[in-house]
RODO-2510 file (C-alpha; in nm, 4 decimals, decimal comma):
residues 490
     n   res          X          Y          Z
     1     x    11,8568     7,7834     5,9120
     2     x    11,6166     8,0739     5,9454
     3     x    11,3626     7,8781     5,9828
     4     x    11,4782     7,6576     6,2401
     5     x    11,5870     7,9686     6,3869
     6     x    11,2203     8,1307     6,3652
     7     x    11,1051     7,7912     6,5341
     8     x    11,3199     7,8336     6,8463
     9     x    11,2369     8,2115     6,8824
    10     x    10,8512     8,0760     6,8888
    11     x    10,8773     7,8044     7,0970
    12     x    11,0459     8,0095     7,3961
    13     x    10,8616     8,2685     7,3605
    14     x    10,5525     8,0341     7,4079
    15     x    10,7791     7,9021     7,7365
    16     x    10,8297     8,2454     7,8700
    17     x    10,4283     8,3335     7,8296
    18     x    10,3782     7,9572     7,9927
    19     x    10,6163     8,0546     8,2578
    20     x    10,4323     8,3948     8,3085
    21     x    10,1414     8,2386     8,3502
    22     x    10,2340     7,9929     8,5846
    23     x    10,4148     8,2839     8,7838
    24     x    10,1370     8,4644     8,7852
    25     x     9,8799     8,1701     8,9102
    26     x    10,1464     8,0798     9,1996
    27     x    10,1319     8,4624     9,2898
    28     x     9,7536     8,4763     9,3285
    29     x     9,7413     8,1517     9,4752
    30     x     9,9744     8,2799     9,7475
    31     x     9,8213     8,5852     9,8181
    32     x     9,5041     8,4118     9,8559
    33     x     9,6066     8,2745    10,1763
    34     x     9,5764     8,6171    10,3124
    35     x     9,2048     8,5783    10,3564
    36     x     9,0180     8,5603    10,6114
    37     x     8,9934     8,1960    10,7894
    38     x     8,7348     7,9740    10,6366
    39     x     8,4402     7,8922    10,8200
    40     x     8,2333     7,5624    10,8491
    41     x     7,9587     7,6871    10,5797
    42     x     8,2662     7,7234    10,3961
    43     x     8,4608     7,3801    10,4471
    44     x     8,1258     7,1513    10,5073
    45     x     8,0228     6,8965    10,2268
    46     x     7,6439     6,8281    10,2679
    47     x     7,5876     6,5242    10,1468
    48     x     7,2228     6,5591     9,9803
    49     x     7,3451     6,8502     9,7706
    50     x     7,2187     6,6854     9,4197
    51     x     7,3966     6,6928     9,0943
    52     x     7,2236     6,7155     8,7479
    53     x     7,2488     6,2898     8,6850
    54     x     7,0268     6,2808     9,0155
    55     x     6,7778     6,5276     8,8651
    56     x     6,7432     6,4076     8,5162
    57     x     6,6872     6,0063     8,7580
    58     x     6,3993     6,2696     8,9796
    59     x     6,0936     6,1459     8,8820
    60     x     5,9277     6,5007     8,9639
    61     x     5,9243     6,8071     9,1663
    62     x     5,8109     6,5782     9,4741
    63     x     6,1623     6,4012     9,4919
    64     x     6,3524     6,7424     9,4201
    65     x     6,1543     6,8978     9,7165
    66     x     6,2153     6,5576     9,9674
    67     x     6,6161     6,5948     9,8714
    68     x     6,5851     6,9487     9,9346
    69     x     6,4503     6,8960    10,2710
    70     x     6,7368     6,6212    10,3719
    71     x     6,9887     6,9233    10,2456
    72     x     6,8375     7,1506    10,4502
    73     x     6,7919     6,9172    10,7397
    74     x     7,1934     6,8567    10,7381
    75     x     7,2622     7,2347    10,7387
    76     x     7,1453     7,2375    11,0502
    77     x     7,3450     6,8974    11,1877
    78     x     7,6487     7,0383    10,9775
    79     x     7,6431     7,3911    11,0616
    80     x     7,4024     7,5497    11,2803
    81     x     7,4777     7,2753    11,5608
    82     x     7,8181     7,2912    11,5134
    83     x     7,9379     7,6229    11,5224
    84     x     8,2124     7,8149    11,7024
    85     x     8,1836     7,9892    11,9995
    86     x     8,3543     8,2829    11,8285
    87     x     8,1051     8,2725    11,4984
    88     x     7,8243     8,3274    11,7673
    89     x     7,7100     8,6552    11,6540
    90     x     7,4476     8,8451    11,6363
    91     x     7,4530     8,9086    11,2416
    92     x     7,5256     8,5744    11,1814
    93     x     7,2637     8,4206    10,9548
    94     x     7,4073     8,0712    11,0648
    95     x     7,3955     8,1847    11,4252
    96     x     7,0303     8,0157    11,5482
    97     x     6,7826     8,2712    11,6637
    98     x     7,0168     8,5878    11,5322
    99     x     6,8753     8,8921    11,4060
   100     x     6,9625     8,7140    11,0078
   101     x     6,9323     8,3848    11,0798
   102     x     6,6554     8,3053    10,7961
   103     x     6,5062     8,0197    11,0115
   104     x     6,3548     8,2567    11,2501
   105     x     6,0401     8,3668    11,0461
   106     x     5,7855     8,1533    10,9413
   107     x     5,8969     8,0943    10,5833
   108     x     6,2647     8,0463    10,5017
   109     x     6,2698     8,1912    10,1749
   110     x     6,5852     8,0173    10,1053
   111     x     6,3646     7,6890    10,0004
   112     x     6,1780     7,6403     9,6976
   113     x     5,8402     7,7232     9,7331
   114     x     5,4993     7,7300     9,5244
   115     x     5,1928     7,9778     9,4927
   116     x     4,8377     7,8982     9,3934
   117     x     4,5898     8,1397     9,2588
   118     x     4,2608     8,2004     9,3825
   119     x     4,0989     8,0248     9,0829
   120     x     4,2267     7,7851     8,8186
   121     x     4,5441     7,8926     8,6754
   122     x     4,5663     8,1646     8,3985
   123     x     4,9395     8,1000     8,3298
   124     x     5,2283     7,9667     8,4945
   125     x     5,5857     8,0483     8,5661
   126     x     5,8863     7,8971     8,6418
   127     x     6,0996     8,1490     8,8385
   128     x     6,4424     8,1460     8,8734
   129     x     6,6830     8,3560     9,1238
   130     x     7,0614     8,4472     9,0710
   131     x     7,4279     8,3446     9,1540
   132     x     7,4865     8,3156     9,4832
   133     x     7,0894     8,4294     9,5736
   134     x     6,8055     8,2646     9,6630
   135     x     6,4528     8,2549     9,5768
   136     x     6,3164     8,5010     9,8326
   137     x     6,4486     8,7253     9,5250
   138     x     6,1363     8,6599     9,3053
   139     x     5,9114     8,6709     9,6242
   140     x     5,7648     9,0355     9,5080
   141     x     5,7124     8,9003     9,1564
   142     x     5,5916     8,5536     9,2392
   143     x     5,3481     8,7707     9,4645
   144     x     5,2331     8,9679     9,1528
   145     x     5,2104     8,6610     8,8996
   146     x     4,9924     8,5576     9,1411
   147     x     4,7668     8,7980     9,1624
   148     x     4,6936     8,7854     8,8573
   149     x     4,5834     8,4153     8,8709
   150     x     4,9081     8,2455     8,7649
   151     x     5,0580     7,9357     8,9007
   152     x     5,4187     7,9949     9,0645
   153     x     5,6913     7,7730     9,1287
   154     x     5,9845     7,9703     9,2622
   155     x     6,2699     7,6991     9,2567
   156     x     6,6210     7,7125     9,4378
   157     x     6,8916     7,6543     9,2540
   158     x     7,1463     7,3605     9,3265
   159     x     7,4394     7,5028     9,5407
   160     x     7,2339     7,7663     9,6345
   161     x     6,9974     7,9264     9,9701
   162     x     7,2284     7,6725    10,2087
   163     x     7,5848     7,7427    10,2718
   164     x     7,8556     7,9451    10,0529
   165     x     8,0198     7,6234     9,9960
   166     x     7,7586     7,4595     9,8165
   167     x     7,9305     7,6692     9,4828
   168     x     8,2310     7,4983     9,5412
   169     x     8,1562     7,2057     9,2910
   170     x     7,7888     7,3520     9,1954
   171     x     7,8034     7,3717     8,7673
   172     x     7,5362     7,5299     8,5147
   173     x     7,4633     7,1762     8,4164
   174     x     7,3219     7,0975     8,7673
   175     x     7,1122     7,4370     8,7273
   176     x     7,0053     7,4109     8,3460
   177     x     6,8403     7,0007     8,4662
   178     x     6,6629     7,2027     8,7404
   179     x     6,4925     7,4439     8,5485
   180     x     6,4302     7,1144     8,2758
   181     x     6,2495     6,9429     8,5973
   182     x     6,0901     7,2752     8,7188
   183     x     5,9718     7,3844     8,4241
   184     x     5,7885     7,0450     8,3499
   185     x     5,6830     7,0490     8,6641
   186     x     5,4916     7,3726     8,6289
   187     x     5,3150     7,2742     8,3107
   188     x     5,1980     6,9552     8,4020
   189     x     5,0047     7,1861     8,6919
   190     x     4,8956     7,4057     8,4483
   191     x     4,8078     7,1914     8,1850
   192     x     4,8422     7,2620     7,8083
   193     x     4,6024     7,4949     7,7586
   194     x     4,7563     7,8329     7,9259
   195     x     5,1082     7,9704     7,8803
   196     x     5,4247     7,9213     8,0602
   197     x     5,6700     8,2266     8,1409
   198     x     5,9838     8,1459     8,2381
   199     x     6,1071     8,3942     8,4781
   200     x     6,4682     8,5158     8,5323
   201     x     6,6935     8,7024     8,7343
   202     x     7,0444     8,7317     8,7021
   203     x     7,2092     8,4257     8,6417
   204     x     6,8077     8,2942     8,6665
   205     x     6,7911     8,4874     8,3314
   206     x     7,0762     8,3304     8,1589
   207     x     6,9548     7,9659     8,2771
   208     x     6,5580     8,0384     8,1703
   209     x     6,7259     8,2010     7,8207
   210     x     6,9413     7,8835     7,7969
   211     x     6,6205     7,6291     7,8478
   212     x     6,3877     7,8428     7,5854
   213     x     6,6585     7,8552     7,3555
   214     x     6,7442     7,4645     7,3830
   215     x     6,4189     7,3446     7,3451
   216     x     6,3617     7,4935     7,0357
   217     x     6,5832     7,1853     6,9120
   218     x     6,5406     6,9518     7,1767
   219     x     6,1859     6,8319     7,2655
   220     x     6,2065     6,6381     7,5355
   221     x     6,2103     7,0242     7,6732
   222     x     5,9441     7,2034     7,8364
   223     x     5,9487     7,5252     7,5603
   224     x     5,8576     7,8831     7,7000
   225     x     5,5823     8,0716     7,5691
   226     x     5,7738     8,3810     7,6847
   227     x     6,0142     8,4879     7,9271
   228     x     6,0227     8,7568     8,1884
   229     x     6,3854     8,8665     8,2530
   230     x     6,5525     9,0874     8,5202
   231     x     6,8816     9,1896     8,5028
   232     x     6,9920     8,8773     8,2696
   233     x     7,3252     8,7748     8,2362
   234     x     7,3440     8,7660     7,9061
   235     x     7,7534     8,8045     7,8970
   236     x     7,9702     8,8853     8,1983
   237     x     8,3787     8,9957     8,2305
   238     x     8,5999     8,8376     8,0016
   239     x     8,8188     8,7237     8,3451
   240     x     8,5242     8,5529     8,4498
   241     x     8,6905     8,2788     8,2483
   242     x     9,0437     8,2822     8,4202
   243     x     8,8555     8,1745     8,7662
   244     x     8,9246     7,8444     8,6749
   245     x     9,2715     7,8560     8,6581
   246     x     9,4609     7,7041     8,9347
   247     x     9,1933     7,4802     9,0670
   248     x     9,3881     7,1576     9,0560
   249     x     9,5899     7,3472     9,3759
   250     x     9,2884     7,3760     9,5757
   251     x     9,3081     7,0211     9,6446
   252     x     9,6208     7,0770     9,8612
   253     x     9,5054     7,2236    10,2349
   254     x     9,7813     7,4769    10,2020
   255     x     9,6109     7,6810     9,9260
   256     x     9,2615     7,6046     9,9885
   257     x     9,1453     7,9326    10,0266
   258     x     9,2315     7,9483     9,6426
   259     x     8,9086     7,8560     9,5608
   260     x     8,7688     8,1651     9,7051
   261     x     8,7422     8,5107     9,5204
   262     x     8,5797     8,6937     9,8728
   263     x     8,5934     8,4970    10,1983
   264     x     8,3405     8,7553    10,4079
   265     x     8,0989     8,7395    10,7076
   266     x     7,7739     8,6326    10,6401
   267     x     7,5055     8,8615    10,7725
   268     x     7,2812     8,8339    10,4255
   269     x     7,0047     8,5805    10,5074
   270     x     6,9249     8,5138    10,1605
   271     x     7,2133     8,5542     9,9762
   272     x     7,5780     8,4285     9,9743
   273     x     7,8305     8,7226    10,0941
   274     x     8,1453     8,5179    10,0068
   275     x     8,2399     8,4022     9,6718
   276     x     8,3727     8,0963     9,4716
   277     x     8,5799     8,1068     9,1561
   278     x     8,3868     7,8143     9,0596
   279     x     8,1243     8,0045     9,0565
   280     x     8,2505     8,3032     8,8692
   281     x     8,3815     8,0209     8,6517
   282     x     7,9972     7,9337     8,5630
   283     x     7,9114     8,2121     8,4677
   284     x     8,1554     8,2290     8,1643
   285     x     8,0267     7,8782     8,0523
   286     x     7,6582     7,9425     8,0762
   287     x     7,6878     8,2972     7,8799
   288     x     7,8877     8,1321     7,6087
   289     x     7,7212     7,8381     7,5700
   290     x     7,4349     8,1601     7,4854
   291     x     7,6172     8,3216     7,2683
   292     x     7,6544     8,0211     7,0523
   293     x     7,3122     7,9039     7,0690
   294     x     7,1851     8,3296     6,9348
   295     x     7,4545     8,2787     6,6266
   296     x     7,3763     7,9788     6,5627
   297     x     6,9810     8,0242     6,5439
   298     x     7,1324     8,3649     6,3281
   299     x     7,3034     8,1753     6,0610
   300     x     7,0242     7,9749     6,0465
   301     x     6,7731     8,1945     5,9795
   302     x     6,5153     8,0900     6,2714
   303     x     6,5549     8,3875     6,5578
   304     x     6,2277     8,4804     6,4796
   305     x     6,1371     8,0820     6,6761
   306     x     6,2718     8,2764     7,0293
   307     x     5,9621     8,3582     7,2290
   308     x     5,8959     8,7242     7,3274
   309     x     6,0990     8,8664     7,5624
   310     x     6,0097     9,1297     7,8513
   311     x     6,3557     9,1969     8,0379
   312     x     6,4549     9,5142     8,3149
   313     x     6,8296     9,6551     8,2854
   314     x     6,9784     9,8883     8,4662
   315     x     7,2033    10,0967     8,2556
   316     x     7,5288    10,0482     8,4927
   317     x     7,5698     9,6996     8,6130
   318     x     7,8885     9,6147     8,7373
   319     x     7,7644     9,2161     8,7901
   320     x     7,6576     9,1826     8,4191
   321     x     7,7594     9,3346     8,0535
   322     x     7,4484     9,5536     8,0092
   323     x     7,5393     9,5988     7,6384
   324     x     7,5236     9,2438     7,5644
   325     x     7,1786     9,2560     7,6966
   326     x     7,0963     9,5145     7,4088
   327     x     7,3599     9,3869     7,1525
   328     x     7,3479     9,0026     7,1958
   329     x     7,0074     8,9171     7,2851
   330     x     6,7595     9,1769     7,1637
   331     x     6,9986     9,3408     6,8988
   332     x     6,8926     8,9891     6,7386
   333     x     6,5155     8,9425     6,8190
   334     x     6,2678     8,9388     6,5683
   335     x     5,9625     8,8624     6,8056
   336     x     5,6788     9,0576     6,8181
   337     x     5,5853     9,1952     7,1717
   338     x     5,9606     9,1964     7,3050
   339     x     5,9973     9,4514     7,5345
   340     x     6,3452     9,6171     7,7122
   341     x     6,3232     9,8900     7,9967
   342     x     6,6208    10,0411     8,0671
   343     x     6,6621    10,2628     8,3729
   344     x     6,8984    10,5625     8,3348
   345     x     7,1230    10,6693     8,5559
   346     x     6,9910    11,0001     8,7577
   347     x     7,1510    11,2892     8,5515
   348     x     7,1019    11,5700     8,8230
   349     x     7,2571    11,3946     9,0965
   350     x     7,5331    11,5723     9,3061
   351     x     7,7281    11,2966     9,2934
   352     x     7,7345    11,3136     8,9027
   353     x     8,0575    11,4996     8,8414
   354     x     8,2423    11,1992     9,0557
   355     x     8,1006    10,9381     8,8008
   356     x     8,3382    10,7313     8,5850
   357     x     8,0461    10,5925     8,3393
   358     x     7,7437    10,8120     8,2427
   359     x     7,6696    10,5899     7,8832
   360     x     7,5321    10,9112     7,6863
   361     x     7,6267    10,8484     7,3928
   362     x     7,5116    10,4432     7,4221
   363     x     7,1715    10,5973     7,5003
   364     x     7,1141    10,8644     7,2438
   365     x     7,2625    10,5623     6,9836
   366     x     6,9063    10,3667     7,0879
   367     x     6,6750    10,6354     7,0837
   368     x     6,7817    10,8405     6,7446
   369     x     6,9360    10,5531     6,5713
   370     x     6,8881    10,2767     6,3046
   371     x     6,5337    10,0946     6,4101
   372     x     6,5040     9,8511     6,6647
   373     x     6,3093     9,5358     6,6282
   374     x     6,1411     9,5329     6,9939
   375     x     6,0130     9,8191     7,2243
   376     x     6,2662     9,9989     7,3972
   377     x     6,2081    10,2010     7,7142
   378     x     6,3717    10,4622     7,8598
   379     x     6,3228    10,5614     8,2699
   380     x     6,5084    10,8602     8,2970
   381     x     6,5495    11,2809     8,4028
   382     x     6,2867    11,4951     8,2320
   383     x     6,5544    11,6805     8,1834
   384     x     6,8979    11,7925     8,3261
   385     x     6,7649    12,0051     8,6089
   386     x     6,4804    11,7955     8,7674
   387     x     6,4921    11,5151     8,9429
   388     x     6,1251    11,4115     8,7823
   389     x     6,1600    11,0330     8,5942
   390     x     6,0006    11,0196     8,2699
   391     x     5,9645    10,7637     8,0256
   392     x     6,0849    10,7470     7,6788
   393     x     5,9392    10,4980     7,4177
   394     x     6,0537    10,4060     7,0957
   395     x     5,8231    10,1475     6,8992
   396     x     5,9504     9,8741     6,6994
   397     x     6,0319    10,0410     6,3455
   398     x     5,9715    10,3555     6,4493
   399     x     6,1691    10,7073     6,4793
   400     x     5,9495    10,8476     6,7208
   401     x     6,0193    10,8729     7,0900
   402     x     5,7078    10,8874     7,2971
   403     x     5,7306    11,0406     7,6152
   404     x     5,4912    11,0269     7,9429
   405     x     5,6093    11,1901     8,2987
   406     x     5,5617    10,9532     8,5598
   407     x     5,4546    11,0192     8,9443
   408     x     5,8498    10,9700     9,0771
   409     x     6,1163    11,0721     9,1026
   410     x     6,4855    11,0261     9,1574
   411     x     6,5765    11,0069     9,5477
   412     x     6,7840    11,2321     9,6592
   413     x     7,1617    11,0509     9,6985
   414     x     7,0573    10,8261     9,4697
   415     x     7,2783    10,8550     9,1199
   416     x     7,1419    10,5114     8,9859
   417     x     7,0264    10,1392     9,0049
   418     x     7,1960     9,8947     9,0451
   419     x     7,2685     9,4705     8,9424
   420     x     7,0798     9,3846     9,2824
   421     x     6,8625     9,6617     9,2843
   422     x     6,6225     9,6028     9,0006
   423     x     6,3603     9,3373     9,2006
   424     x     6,3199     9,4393     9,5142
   425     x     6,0654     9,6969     9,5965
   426     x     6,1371     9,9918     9,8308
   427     x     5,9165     9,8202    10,1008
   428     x     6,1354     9,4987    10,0869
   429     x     6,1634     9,4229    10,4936
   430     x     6,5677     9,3576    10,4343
   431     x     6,6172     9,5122    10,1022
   432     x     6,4026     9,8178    10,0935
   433     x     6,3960    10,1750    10,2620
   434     x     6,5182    10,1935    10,6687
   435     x     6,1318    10,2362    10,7683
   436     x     6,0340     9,9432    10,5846
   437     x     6,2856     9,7652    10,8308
   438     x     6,1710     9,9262    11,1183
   439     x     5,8274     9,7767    11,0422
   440     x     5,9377     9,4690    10,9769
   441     x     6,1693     9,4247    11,2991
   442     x     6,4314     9,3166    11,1117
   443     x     6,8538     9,4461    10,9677
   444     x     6,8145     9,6767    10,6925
   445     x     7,0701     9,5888    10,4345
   446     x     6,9741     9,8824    10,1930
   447     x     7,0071    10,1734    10,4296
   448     x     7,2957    10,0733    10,6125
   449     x     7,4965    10,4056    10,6408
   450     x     7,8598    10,4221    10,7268
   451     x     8,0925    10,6579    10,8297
   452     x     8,4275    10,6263    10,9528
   453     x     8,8019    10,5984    10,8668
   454     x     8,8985    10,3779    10,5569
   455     x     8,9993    10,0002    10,5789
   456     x     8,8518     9,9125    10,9130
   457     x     8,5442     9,7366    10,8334
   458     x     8,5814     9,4003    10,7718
   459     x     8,3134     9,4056    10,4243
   460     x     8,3888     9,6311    10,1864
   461     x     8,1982     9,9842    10,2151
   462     x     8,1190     9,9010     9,8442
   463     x     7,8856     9,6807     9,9545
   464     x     7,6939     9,9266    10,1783
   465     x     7,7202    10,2055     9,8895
   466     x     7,5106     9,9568     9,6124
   467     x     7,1722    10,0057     9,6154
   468     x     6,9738     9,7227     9,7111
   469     x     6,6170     9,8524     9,6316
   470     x     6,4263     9,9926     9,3125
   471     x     6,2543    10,3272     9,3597
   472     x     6,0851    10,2694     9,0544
   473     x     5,9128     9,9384     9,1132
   474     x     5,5936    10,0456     9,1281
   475     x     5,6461    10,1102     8,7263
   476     x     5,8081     9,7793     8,6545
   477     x     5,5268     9,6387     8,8262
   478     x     5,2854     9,8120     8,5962
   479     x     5,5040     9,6688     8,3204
   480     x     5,5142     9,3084     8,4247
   481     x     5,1387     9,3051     8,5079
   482     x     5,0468     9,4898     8,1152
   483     x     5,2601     9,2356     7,9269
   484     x     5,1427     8,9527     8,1795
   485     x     4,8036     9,0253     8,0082
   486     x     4,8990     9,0422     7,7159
   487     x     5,1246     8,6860     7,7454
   488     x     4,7638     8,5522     7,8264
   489     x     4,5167     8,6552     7,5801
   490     x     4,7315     8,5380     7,3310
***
């Protein structure tokens, strides 16, 4: 009997958490409808978007490129040629001729595109942007790499550089046989005798992460001689994984804007404003499907097989877990020559005392605790009162912290980096400072300054407030160039 009775308690108190969470699903799906209208480059279905079965049939990067031209070819039929009279705006980016609409300058950097050095190649990379982004993200970098006499192939991501929608069925699987294809690609230009970096940003760093770590075991895979990673997603929000919930009710018109997490106006030309919970959904796949892949080469004794790593991190990141970047992935390395920077956040800012997060204590934890198996860096205050950056070094198995004052410092306003902010120089035409705009003739998106009364603007002042540019780039640059020697004469 009190068994049977323990039974009954368990099984409706599994019913009442069902019935909570079916509550609760109906309740978000319902108050999704109070976004704002969908759009066509919300609704449309291009038909060339590709899916990872019509990669792996590709039989290069010349039959990626020709599909990606029919895609783009049918955003303009789909979208550009079809669009309200009301959506005819200035900021538009799918407005033709507007002051964002990417088509307007001679390179859309929405597209995949490839650099050639001067001479014959030194290296090569594969580079790879983030969620929702585009490749004119690694256009600074891809401009550095080659410089120093590497091939580049800068490669868009499925889903990605066209219309919002294109994340609505999108999946990491379609990505991870992209960067399979582009990373072949790039060494049969290069050949076999110089090294291949796989470059990352964002969600680009969790998909070049994923490739080097799966073709340790698989070798029908293009493996990495290193990687280059910029604020990696190496593990993101645990509700990342309740975006999926629900999605069987997007199928009926009356909750279709369910499958949106932000429905905003698109005035970014090269990256997505509004939001899929597919695409949040992704994310939680790809960084456990990492995870397991770290243990797993853990338990089995063979971390020290993961190339060298060079990543960037800003200490606050609100897109992805910057702990996991230190705990998951290079709490575990056992390369030689893996390097993280991490940039502090600015310690004599007025705006300090109004800061939630200030991660002391995770800092001083790096710098005067247990020894680290890679190179950690430090950009940071020289001290409490100065707005001077300085770096701080601690050497693999080492207690000492070196320390060099570099020719910067903090801007004034500015109380840290941010996810977006860490590639993208402070001359960046769209990204960068308001006089680098001015130059350029084009919208600054990282000095826009508003002021005004709360809950008028239709995009969130948030997204104004995040900085969009690094001050310190001129250092990473320093960085990448340093380690891209040393990649080579290896």
């Amino acid at each position: 009997m009190a068994r049977a009775r323990i039974v009954r308690i368990f099984v409706r108190a599994v019913l009442s958490l069902v019935g909570l969470l079916v509550a609760a699903v109906l309740a978000w799906a319902f108050s999704s409808r109070n976004l704002p209208d969908l759009k066509l480059w919300h609704t449309v279905d291009l038909p060339s978007q590709f899916t990872a079965d019509e990669i792996d049939a590709m039989s290069g990067l010349e039959d990626y490129l020709a599909r990606e031209d029919k895609l783009f070819a049918e955003v303009q039929t789909y979208v550009y040629d079809r669009i309200a009279a009301s959506d005819q705006l200035d900021f538009n980016r799918y407005q033709r001729g507007s002051a964002t609409d990417p088509t307007r300058w001679p390179q859309d950097y929405n597209r995949s595109y490839q650099l050639e050095p001067s001479t014959a190649p030194r290296c090569g990379a594969l580079m790879v942007h983030g969620l929702s982004d585009s490749p004119y993200s690694m256009r600074t970098l891809a401009g550095l790499f080659q410089q120093s006499g590497c091939y580049v192939l800068a490669l868009r991501m499925p889903g990605h550089g066209t219309i919002p929608g294109g994340l609505l069925h999108a999946g990491w699987d379609d990505w991870r046989a992209a960067v399979a294809l582009g990373a072949a690609a790039v060494r049969t230009r290069i050949g076999e005798s110089v090294p291949l970096l796989l470059v990352g940003y964002s969600n680009g760093g969790a998909l070049t992460l994923g490739h080097a770590l799966a073709a340790l075991d698989d070798k029908e895979l293009v493996p990495a001689d290193a990687l280059m990673l910029f604020s990696p997603m190496i593990g993101v929000t645990p509700l990342s994984r309740l975006a999926d919930l629900g999605n069987r009710l997007t199928a009926l018109s009356y909750f279709e804007k369910f499958a949106w997490l932000d429905v905003l106006p698109e005035y970014d030309p090269y990256k997505y404003n509004s939001f899929t919970k597919n695409a949040g959904y992704q994310t939680f796949l790809i960084t456990r499907e990492l995870r397991e892949r770290l243990r797993a080469l853990e338990a089995a004794d063979r971390l020290a097989e993961i190339p060298p790593v060079l990543a960037f991190q800003s200490l606050v990141d609100a897109t992805v877990s910057m702990p996991a970047v230190v705990d998951e992935l290079f709490g575990r390395l056992r390369t030689p020559g893996s390097d993280l920077v991490l940039f502090d956040l600015n310690r004599t800012s007025s705006l300090a005392p109004f800061l939630k997060l200030d991660h002391r204590q995770f800092v001083e934890n790096l710098l005067a605790g247990p020894a680290l198996g890679y190179d950690l860096t430090l950009i940071g205050n020289l001290d409490s009162d100065s707005p001077a950056v300085v770096e701080r070094r601690r050497r693999p198995g080492s207690d000492e912290i070196e320390k060099q004052t570099l020719d910067v410092s903090w801007p004034d306003s500015v109380y840290s980096l941010s996810h977006l902010a860490i590639v993208f120089p402070p001359d960046d035409p769209f990204y960068g400072t308001e006089e680098a705009s001015m130059a350029a003739g084009v919208l600054n998106l990282g000095s826009i300054t508003l002021r005004g009364e709360k809950g008028v603007t239709s995009v969130p002042v948030a997204n104004f407030v995040r900085m969009r540019h690094n001050p310190f780039f001129d250092y990473l640059a320093d960085r990448v160039r340093a380690d891209l020697e040393t990649f080579i004469a290896r």
